[in-house]
C-alpha positions as CSV (number, residue, x, y, z in Angstrom):
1,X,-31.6,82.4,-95.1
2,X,-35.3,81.9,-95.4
3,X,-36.6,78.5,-94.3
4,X,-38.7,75.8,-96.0
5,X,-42.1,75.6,-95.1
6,X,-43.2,72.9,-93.1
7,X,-45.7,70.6,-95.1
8,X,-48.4,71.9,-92.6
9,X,-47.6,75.5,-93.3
10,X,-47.1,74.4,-97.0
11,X,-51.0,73.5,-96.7
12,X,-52.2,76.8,-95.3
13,X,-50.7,78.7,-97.9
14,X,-52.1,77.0,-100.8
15,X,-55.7,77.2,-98.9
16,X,-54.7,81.1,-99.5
17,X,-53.8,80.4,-103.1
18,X,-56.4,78.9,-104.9
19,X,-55.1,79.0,-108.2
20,X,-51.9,77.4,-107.6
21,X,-50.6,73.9,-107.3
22,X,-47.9,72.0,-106.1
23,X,-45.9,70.1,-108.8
24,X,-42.5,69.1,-108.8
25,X,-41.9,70.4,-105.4
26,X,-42.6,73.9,-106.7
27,X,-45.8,76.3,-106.6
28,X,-46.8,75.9,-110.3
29,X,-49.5,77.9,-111.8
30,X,-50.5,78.4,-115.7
31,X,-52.0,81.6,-117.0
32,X,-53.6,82.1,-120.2
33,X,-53.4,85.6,-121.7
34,X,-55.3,87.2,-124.8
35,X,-52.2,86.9,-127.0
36,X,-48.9,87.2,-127.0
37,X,-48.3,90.7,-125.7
38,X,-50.4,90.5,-123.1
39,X,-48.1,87.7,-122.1
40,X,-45.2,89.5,-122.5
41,X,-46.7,92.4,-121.0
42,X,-47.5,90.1,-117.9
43,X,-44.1,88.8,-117.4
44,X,-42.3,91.9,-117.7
45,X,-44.5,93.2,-114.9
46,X,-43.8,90.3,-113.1
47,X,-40.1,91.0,-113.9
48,X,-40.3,94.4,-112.3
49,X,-42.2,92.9,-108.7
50,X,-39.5,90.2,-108.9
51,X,-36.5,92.2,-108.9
52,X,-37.9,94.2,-106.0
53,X,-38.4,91.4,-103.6
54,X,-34.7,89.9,-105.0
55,X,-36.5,86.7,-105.7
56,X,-36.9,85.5,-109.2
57,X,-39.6,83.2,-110.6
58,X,-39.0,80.4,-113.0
59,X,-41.1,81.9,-116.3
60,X,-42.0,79.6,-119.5
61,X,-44.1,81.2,-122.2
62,X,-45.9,79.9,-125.2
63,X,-47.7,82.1,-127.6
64,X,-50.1,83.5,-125.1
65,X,-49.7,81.2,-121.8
66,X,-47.6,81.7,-119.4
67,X,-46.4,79.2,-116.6
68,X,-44.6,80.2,-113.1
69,X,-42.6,77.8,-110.9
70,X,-41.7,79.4,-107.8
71,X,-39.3,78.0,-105.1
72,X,-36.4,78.9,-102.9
73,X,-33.3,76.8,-104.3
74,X,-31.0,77.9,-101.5
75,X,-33.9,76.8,-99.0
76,X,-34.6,73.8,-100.9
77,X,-38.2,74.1,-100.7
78,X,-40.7,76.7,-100.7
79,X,-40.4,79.4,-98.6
80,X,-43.1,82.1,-97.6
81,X,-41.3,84.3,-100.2
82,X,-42.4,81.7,-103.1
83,X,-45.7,82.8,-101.6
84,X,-45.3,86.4,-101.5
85,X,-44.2,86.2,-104.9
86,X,-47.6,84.0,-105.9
87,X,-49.9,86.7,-104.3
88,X,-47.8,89.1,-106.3
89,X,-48.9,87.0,-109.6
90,X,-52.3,86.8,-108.8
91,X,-52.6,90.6,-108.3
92,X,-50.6,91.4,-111.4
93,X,-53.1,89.4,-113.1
94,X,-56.0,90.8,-111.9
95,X,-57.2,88.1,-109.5
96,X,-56.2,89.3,-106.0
């Protein structure tokens, strides 16, 4: 099982993530698309990269914005695959 990060690696991650936030005790970042199906489009990509790694994002959509919550229930905190996952967003977004 992966292992929480500590709150000192917890703050050298988000230094590498600069649109994400902590809230909740998750990584929480909100993305606002074109329309719809570009948001659509987004998460099913995100769906794909997800499903890969075997580690699933919490996903809420409005019209065309999309929020993701990412954090490793069975580790109780976030784990450096909540970040792997984030970079993934941020590069399926066109922001890496």
């Amino acid at each position: 099982m992966t292992q929480a990060l500590t709150p000192d690696q917890l703050t050298d991650a988000l230094e590498t993530l600069p649109r994400w936030s902590l809230k909740d005790g998750k990584l929480h970042r909100t993305m606002k698309f074109g329309s719809f199906s570009e948001a659509l489009a987004f998460m099913v990509r995100l769906g794909i990269e997800a499903e890969k790694s075997d580690h699933h994002p919490e996903l809420f959509n409005v019209y065309s914005t999309v929020t993701v919550e990412l954090t490793t229930h069975d580790a109780g905190g976030i784990t450096m695959l909540d970040v792997a996952l984030a970079e993934a967003v941020d590069r399926l977004a066109g922001e890496a």
